[in-house]
FITI-473043 format. One line per 3 residues: number of its first residue (from 1); for each residue x, y, z of N, C-alpha, C. Coordinates in Angstrom, 1 decimal, padded with zeros to 4 digits. Example, Ala and Ser with C-alpha at 12.3 -4.5 7.8 and 13.67 -1.06 7.14 Angstrom:
BEGIN
1	013.2,-005.7,007.8,012.3,-004.5,007.8,013.2,-003.3,007.8 ~ 012.8,-002.2,007.1,013.7,-001.1,007.1,012.9,000.0,007.9
This chain:
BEGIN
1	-034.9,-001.6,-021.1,-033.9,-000.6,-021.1,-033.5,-000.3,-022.5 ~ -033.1,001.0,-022.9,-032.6,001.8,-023.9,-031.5,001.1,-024.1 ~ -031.1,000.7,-025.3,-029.8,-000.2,-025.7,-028.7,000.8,-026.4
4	-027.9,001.8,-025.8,-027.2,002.3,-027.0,-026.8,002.2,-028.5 ~ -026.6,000.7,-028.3,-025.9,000.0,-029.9,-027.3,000.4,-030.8 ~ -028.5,000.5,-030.1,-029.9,001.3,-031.2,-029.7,002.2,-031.3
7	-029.2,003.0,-030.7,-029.4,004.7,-030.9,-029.7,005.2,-032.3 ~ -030.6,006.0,-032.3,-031.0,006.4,-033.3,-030.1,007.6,-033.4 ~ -029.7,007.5,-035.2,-028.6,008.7,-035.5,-028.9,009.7,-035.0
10	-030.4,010.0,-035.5,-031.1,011.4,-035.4,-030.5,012.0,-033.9 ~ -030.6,011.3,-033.1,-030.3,012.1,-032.1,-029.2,013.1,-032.1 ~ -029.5,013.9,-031.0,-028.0,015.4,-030.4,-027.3,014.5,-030.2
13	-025.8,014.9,-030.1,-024.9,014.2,-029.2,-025.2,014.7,-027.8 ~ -025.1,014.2,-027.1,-024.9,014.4,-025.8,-025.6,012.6,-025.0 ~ -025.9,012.9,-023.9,-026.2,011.9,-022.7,-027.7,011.1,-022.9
16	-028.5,012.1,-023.2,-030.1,011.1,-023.9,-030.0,011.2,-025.0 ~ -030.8,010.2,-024.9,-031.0,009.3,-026.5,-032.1,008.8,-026.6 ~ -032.7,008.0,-027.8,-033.8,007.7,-028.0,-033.0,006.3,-029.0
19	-033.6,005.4,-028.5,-033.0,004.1,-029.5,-034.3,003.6,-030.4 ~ -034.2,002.5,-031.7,-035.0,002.2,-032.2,-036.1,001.3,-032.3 ~ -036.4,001.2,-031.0,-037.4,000.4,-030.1,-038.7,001.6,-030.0
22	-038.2,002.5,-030.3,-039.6,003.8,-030.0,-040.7,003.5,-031.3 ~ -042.3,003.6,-030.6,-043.1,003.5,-031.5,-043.8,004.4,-031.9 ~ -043.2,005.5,-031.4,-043.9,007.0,-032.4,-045.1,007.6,-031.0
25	-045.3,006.8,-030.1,-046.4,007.3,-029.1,-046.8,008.6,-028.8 ~ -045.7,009.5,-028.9,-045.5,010.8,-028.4,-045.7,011.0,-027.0 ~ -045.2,010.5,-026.1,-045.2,010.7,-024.9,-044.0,011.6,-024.2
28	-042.7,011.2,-024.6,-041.8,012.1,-024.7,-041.7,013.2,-025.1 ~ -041.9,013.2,-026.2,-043.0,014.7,-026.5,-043.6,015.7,-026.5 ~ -044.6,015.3,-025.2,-045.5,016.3,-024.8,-045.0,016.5,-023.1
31	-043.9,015.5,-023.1,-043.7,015.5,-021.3,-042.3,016.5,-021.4 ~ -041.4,016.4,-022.5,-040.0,017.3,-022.4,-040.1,017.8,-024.0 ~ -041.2,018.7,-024.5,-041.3,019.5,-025.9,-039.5,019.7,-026.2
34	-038.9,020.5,-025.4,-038.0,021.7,-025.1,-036.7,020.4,-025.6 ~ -036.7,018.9,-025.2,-035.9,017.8,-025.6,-035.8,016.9,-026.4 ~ -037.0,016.3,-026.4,-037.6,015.6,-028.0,-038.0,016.2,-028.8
37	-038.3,015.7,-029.9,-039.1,015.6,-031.1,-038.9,014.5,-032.5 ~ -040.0,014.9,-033.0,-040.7,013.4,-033.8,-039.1,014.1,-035.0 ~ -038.8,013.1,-035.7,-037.5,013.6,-036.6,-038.0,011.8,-037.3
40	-038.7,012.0,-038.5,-038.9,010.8,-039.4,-040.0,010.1,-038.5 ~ -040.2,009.1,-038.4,-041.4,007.9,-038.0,-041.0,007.8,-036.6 ~ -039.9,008.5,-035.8,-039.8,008.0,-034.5,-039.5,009.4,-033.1
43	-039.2,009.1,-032.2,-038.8,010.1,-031.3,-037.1,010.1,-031.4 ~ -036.6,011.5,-031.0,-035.6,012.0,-031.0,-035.1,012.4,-030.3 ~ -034.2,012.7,-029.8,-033.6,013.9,-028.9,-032.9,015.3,-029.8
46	-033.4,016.3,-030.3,-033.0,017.6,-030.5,-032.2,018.6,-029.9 ~ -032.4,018.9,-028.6,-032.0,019.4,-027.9,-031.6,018.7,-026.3 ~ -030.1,018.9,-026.1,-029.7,017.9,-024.7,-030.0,018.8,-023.7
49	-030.7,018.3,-022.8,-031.3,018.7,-021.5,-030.0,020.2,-021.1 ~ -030.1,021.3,-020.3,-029.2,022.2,-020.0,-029.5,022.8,-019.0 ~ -030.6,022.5,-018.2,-030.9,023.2,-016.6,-031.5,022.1,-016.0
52	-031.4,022.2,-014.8,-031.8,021.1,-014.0,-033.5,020.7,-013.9 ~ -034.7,021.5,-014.5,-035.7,021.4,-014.9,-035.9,020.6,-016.4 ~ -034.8,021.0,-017.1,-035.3,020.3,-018.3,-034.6,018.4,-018.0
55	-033.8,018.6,-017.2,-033.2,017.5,-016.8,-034.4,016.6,-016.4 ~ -035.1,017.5,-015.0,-035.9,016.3,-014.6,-037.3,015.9,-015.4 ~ -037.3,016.9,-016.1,-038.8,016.6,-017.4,-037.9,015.4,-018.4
58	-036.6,015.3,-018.9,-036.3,014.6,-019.8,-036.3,013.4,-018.7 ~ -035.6,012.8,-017.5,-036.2,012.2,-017.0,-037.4,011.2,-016.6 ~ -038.0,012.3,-016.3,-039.5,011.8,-016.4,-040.2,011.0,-017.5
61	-040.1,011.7,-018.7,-040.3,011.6,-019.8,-039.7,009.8,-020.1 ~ -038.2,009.7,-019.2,-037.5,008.7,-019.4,-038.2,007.1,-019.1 ~ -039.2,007.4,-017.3,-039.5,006.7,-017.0,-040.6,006.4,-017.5
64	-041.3,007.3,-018.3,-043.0,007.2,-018.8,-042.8,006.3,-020.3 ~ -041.8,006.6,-020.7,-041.5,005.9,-021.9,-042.2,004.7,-021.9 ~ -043.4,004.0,-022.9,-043.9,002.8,-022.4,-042.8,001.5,-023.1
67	-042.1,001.8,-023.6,-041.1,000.8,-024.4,-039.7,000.9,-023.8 ~ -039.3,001.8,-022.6,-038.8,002.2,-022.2,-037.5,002.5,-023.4 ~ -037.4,003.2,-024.3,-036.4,003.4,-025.5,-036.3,004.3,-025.2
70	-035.9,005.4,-024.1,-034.8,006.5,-023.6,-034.2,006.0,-022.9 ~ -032.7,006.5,-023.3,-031.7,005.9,-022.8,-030.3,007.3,-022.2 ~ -029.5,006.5,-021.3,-028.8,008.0,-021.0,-027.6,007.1,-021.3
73	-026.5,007.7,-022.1,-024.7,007.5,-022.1,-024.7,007.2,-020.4 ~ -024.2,008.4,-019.5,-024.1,008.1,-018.3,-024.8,007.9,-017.2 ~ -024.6,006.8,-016.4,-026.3,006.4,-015.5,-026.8,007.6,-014.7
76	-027.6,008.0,-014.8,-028.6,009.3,-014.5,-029.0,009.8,-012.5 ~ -028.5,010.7,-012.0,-028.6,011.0,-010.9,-029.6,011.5,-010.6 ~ -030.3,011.1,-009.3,-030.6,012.1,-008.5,-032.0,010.9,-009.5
79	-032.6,009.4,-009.6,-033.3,008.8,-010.1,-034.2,008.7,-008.9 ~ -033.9,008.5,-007.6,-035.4,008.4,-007.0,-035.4,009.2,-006.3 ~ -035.4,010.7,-006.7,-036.2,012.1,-006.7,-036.7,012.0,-008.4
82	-036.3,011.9,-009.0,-037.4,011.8,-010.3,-038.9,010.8,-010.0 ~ -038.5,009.6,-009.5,-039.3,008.5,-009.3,-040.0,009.3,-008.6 ~ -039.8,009.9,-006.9,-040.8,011.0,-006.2,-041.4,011.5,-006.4
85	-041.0,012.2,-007.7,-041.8,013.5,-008.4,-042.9,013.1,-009.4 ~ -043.1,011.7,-009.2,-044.4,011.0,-010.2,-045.8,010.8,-008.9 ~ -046.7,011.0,-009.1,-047.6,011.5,-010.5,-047.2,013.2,-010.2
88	-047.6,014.1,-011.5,-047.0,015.5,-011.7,-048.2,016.0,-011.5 ~ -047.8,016.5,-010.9,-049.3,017.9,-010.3,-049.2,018.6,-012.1 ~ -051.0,018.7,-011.8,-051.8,019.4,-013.4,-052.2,020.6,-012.6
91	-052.8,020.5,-011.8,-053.3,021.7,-011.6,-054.6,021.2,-010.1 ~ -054.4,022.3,-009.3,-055.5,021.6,-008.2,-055.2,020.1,-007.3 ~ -056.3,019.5,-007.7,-055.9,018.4,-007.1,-056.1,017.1,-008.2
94	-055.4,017.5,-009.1,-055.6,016.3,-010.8,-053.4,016.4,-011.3 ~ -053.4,014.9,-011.5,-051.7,014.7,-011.4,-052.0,013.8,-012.5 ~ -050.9,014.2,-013.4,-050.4,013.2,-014.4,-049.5,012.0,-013.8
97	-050.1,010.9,-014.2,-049.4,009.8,-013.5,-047.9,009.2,-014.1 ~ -047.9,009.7,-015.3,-046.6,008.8,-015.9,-046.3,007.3,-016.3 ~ -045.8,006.7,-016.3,-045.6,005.6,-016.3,-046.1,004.5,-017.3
100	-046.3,005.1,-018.6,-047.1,004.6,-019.5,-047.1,003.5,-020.2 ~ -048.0,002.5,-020.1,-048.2,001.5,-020.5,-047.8,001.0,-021.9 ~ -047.4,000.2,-022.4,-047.2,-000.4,-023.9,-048.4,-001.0,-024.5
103	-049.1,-001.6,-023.3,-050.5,-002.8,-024.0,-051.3,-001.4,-024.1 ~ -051.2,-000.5,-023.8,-051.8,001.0,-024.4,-051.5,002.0,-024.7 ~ -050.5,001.3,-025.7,-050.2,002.5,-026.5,-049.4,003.6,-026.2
106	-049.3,003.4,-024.6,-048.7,005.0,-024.3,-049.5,005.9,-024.2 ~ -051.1,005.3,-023.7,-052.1,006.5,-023.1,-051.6,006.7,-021.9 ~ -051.6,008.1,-021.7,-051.7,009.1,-020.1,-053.0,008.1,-019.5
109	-052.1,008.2,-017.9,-053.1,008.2,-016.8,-053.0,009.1,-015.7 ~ -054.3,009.8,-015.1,-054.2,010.5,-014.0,-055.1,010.3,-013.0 ~ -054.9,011.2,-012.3,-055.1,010.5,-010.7,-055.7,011.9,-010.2
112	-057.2,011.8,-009.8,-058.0,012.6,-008.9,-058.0,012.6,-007.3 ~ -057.6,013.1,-007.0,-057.5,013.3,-005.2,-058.4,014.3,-004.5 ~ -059.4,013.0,-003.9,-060.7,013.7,-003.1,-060.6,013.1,-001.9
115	-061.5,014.2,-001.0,-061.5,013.2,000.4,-062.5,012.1,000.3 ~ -063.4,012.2,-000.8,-064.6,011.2,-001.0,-063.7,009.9,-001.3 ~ -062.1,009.9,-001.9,-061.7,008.9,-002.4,-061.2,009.0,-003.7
118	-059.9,008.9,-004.1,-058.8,009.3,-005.0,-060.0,008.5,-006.4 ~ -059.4,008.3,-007.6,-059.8,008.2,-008.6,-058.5,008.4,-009.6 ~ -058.2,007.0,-010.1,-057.4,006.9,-011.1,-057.9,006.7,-012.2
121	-057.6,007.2,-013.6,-058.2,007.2,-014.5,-057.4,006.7,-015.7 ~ -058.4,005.5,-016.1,-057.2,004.7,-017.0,-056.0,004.6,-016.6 ~ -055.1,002.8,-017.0,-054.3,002.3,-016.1,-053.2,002.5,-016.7
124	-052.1,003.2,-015.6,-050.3,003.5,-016.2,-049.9,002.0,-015.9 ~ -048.9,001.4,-016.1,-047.7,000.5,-015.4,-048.3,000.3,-013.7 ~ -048.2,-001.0,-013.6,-048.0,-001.1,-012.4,-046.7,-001.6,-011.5
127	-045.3,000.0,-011.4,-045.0,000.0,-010.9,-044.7,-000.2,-009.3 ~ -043.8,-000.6,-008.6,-043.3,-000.3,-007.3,-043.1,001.4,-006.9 ~ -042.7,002.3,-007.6,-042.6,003.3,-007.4,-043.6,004.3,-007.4
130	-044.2,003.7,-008.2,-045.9,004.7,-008.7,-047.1,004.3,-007.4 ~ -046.6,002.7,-007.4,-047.5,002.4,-006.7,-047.4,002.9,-005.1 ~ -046.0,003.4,-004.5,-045.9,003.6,-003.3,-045.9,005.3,-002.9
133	-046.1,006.0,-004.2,-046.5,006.9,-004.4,-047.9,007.5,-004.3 ~ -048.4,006.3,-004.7,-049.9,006.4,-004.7,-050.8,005.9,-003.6 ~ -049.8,005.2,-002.4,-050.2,005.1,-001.5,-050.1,006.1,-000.3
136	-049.1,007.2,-000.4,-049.0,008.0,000.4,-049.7,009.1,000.1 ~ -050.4,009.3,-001.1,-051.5,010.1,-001.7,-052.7,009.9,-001.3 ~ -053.1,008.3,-000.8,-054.0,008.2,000.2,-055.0,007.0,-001.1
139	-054.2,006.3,-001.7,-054.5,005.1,-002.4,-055.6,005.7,-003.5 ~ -056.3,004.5,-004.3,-057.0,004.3,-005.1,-058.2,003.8,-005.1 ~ -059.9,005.1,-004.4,-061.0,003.7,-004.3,-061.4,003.8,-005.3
142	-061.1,004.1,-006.5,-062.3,004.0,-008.0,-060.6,003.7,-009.4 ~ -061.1,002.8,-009.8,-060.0,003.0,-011.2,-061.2,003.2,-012.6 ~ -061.3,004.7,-012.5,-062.3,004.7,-013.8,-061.7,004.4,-015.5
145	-062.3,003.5,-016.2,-061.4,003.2,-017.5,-062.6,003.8,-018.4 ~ -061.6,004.7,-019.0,-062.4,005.6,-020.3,-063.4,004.7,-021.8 ~ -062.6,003.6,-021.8,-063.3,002.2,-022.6,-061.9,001.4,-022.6
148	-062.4,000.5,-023.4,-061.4,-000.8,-023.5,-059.6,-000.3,-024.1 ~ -059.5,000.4,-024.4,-058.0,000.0,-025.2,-057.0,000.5,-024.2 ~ -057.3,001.4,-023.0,-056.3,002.1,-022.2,-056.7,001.3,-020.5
151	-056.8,000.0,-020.7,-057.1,-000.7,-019.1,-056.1,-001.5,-018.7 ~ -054.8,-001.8,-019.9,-053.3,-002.1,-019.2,-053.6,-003.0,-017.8 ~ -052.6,-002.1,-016.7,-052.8,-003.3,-015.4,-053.7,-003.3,-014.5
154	-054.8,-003.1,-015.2,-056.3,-002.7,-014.2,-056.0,-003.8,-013.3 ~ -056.1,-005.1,-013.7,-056.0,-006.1,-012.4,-055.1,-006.1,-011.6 ~ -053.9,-005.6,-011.7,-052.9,-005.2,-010.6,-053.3,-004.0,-009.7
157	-053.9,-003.5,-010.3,-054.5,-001.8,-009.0,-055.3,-002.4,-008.2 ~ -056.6,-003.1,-009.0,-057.7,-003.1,-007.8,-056.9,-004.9,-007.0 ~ -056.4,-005.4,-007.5,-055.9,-006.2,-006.2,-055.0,-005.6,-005.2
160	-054.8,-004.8,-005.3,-053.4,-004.1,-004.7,-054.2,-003.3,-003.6 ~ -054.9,-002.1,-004.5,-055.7,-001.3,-003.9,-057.2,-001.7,-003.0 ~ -057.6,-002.9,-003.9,-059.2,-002.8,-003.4,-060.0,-002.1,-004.3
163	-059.5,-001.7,-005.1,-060.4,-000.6,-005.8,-061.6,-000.8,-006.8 ~ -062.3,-000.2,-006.7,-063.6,-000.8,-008.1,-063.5,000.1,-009.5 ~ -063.3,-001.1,-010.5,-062.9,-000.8,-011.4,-064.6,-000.5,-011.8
166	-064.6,000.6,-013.4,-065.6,001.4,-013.8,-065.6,001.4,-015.3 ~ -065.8,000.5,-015.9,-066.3,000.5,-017.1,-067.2,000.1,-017.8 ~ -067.7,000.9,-019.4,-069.2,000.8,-019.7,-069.4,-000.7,-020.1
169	-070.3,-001.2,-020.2,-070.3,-002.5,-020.3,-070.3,-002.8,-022.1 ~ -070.7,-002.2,-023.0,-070.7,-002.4,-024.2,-068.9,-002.1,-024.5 ~ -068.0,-002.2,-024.0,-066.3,-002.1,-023.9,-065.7,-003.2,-023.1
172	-066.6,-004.0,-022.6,-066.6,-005.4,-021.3,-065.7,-006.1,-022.6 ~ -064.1,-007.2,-022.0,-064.1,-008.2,-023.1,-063.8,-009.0,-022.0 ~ -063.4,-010.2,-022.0,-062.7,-011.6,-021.4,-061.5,-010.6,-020.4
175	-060.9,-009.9,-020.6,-060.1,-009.3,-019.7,-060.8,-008.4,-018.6 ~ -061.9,-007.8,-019.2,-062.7,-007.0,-017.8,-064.0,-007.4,-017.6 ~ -064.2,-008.3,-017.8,-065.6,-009.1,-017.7,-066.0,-009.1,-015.6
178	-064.7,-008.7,-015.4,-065.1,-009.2,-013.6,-065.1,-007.2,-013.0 ~ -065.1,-006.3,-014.2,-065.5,-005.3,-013.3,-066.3,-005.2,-012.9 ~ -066.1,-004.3,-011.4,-067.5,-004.1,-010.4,-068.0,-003.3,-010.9
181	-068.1,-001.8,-011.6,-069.3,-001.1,-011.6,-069.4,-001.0,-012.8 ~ -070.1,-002.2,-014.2,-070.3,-001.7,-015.1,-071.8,-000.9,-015.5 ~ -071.3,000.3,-016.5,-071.9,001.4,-016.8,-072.9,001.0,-017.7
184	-074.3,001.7,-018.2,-075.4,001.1,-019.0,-075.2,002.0,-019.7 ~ -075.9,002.3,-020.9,-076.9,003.4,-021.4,-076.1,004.4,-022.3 ~ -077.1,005.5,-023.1,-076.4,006.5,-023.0,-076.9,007.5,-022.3
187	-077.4,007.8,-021.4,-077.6,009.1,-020.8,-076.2,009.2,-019.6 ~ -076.0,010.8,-019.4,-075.0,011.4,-018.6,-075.5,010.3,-017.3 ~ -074.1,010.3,-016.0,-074.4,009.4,-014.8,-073.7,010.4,-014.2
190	-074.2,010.7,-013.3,-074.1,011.4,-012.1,-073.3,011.2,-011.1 ~ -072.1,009.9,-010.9,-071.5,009.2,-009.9,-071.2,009.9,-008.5 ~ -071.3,011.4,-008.4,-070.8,012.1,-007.5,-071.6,013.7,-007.5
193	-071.6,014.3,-007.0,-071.8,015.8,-006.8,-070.9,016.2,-007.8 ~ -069.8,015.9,-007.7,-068.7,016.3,-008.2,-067.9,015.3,-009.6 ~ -068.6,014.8,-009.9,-068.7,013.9,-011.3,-069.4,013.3,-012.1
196	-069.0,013.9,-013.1,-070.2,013.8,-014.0,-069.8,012.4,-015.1 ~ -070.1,011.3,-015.5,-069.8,010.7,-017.0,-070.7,010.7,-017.8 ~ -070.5,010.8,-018.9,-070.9,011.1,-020.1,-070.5,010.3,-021.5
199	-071.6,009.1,-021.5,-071.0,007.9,-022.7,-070.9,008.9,-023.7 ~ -069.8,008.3,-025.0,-069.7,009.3,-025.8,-069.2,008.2,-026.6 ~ -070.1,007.2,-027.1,-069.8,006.4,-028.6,-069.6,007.1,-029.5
202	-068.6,006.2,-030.0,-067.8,006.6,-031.3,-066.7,006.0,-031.8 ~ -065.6,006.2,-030.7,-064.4,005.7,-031.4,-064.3,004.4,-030.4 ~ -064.9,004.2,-029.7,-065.5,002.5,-029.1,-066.9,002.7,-029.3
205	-068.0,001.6,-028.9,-069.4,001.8,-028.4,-069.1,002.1,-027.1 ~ -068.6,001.8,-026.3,-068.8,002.0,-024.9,-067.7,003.0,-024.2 ~ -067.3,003.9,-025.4,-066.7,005.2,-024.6,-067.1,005.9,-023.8
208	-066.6,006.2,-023.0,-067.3,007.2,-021.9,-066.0,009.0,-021.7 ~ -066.3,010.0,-021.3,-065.8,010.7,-020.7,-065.5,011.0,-019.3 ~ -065.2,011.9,-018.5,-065.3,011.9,-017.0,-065.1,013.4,-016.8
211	-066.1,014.0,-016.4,-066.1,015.7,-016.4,-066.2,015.6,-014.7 ~ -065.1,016.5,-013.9,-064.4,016.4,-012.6,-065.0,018.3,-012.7 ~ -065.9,018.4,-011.7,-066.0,019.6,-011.2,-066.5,020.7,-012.3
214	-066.9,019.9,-013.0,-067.3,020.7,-014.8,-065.9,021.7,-015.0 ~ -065.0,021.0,-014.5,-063.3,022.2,-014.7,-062.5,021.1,-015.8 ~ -062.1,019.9,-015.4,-061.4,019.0,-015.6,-062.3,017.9,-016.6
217	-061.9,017.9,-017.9,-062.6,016.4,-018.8,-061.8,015.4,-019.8 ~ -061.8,014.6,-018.8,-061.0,013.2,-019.2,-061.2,012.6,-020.1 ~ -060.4,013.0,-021.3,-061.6,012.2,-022.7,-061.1,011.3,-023.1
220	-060.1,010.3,-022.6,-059.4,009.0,-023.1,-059.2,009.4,-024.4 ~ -059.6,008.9,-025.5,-059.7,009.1,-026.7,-060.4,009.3,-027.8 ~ -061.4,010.4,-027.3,-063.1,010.7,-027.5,-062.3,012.1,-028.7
223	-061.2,013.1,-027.9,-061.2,014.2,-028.0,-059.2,015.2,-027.2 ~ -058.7,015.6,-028.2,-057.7,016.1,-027.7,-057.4,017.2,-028.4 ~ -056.0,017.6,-028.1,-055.6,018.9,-028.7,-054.5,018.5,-030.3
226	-055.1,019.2,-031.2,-053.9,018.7,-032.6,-052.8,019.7,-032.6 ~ -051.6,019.5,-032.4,-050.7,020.6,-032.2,-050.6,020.8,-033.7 ~ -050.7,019.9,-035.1,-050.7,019.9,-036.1,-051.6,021.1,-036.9
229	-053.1,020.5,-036.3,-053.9,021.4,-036.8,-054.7,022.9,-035.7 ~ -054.1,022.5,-034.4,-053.7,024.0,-034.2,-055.5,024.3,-033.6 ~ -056.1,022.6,-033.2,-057.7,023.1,-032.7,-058.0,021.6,-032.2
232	-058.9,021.5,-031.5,-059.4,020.4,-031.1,-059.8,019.5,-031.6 ~ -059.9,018.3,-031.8,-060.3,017.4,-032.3,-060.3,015.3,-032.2 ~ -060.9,014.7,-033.8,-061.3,013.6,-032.7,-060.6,012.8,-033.7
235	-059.8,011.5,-033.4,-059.3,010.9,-034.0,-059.9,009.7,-035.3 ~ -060.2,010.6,-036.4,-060.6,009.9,-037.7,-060.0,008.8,-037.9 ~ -059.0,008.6,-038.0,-057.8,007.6,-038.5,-058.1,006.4,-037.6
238	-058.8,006.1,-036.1,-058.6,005.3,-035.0,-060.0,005.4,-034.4 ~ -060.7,005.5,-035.2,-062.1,005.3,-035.1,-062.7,004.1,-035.1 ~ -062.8,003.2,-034.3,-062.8,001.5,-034.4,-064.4,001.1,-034.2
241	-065.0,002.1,-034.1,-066.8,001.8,-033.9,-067.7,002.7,-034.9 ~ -067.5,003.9,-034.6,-068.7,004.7,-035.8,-068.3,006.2,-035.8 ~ -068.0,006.9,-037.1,-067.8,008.1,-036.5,-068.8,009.0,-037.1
244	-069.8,008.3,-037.4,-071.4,009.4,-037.3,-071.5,009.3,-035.7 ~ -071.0,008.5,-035.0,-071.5,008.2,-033.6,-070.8,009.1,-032.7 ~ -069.4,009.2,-033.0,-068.7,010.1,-032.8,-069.0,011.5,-032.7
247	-069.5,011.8,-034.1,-069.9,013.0,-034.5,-071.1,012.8,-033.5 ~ -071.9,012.4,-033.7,-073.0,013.1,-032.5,-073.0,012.9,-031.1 ~ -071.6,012.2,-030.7,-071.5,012.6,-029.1,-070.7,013.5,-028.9
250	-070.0,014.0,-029.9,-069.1,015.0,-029.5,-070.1,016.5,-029.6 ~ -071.4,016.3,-030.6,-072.0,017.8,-030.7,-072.8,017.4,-029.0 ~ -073.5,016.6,-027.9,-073.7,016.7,-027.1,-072.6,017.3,-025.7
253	-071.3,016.5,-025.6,-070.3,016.9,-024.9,-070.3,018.6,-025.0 ~ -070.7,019.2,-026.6,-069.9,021.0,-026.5,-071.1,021.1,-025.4 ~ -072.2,020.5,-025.2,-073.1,021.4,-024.3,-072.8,021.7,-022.8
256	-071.6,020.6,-022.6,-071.2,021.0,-021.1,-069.8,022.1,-020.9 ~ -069.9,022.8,-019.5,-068.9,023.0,-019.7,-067.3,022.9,-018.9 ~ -066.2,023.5,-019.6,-065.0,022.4,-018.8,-064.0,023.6,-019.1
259	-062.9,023.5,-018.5,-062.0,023.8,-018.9,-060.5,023.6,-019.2 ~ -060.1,022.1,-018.9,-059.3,021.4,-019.2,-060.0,020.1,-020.2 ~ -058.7,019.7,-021.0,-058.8,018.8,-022.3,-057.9,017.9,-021.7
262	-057.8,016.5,-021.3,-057.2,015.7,-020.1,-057.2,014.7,-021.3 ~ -056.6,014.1,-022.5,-056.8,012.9,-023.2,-056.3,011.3,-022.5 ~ -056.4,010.6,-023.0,-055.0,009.7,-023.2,-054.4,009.6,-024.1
265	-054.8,009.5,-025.2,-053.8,010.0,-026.5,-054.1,011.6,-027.1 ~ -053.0,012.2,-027.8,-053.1,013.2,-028.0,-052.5,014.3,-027.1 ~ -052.4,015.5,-027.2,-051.9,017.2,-026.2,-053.2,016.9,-025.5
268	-053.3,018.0,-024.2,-053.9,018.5,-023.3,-054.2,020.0,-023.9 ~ -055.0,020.0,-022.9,-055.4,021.5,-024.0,-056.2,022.3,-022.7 ~ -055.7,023.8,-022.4,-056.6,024.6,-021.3,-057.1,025.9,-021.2
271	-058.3,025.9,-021.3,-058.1,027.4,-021.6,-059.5,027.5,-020.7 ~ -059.8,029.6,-020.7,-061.2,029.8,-020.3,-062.4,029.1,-021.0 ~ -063.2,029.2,-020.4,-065.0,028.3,-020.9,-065.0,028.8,-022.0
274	-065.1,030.2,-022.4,-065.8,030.6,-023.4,-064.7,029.9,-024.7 ~ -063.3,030.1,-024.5,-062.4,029.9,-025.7,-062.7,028.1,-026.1 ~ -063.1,027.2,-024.9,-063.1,025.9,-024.9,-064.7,025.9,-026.0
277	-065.5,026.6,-025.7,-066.4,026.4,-026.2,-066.3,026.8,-028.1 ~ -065.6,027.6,-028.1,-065.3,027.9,-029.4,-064.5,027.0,-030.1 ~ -063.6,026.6,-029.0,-062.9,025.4,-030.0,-063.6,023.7,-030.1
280	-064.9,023.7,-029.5,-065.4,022.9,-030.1,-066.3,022.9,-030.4 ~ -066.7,024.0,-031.2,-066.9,024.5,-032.1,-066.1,024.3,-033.5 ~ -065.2,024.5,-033.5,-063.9,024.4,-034.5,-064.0,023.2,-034.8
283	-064.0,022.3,-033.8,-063.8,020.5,-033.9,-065.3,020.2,-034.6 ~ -066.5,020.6,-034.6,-067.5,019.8,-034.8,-067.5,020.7,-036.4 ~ -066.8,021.5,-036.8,-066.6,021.8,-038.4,-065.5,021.3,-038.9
286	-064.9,020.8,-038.2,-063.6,020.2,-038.8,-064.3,018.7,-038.9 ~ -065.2,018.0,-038.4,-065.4,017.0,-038.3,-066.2,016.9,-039.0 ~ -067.4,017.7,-039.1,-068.5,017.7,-040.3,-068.7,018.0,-041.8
């Protein structure tokens, strides 16, 4: 819980807050733009919530917090209709899950809903509320993990759910050494009609992507939007394996095509095929 006696000065006056437990994640950020923002090395509150929309995005935002360091002056109404409203419809049948983890940093996880069998992607908190959420969505048979740094409470889902966890095996450590489907190689895997993975060494060896209907591409931390630099791109700074390796999985990835940018760290990014294709384009000269 959000401690007032931290409250960070920076903040608005009014009812949310951001105390000094926040590690810079940006998750509040990209979930209530219109409320937060980054003000020195931390998150802020700028603007106090003023319609019942921005209420329940700062909200949300509240519960996703993975340090939980949003905090409200008066206790906050109408909390399990916000809880309800998790995971957040993206578009179709792809939901932002919320609830984001600390042992990762505060990567996004989302949640694919097929009748072949739902598909969570990289692990949020394992909540009571998410999780009974996610049962009335019609559960969890695959928890695909993008590589090692965003796998949080993997072993809470698949005991819960049954679910088979999916990761490449060159990203295997003593914590996921008991997944069921680990991944080989680098060529594209086929898992589905309707899914495609695509290892994409670089910022792990055993990164992978997950391209959903060639519309939707889950890039954990391969690839996102820089609201900074205003184009797509790959994280230089957090590159923990090779980024010649990077660089040449990301010039194979432009050859597919998608039209959502789904990270775990980093914006989301959407546009038509042709503009996606140009902006990575943009990314493989910014990177070269």
């Amino acid at each position: 819980m959000a401690r007032l006696k931290q409250r960070r000065p920076e903040n608005m006056a009014g009812n949310f807050y951001v105390d000094q437990t926040c590690i810079d994640c940006d998750t509040c950020r990209w979930m209530a733009p219109e409320v937060f923002s980054q003000i020195g090395d931390q998150s802020a509150v700028y603007h106090q919530p003023d319609s019942p929309e921005e209420t329940q995005r700062a909200m949300q935002a509240l519960l996703s917090c993975p340090t939980a360091s949003i905090g409200t002056v008066q206790p906050p109404d109408g909390i399990q209709q916000v809880h309800a409203s998790l995971p957040i419809p993206i578009a179709e049948s792809v939901y932002h899950c919320g609830y984001h983890a600390e042992s990762s940093y505060g990567a996004a996880s989302y949640l694919i809903v097929r009748s072949e069998g739902n598909i969570l992607v990289d692990s949020p908190r394992f909540v009571t509320p998410l999780v009974k959420n996610l049962e009335a969505m019609g559960g969890i048979r695959y928890l695909y993990l993008t590589h090692r740094d965003d796998v949080a409470d993997h072993h809470q889902f698949h005991q819960h759910f049954g679910c088979d966890r999916i990761l490449h095996q060159d990203d295997l450590s003593r914590d996921t050494q008991e997944i069921e489907i680990p991944l080989q190689g680098t060529a594209p895997i086929e898992f589905a009609p309707d899914l495609l993975i695509l290892p994409v060494p670089g910022h792990t060896k055993g990164h992978t992507v997950l391209l959903y209907h060639q519309q939707f591409l889950f890039t954990g931390d391969h690839l996102a939007w820089s609201e900074q630099l205003q184009h797509l791109y790959a994280f230089r700074n957090a590159c923990w394996y090779s980024w010649a390796e990077l660089k040449r999985s990301m010039e194979k990835l432009a050859a597919y095509p998608f039209e959502w940018v789904l990270p775990g760290h980093g914006r989301r990014f959407h546009a038509d095929r042709a503009t996606m294709q140009q902006q990575m384009q943009r990314c493989l000269e910014w990177m070269g």
